[in-house]
N, C-alpha and C positions, 0 to 999 in steps of 0.2 A: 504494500500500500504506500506509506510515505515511511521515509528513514527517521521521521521527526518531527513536531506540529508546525512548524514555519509555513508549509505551503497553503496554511488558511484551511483546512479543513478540520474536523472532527474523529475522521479513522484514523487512527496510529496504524494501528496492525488487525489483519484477520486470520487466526491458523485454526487448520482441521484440527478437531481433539479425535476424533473419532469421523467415521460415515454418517452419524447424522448429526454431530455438534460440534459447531463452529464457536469457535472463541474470538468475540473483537476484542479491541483495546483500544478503549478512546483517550482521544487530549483531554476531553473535559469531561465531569460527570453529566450524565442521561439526563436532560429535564425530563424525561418521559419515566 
């Protein structure tokens, strides 16, 4: 995704844990 929050967005990172669970890693916490 990005190597680090600078380019303005909110996804750091996404990696497979498994076949059906994906793990994000955001710059900032979830308002949601």
């Amino acid at each position: 995704m990005a190597p680090d929050c600078n380019y303005g967005g909110n996804m750091k990172s996404m990696e497979a844990v498994d076949d059906l669970t994906v793990k994000f890693t955001m710059c900032a916490p979830d308002p949601a």
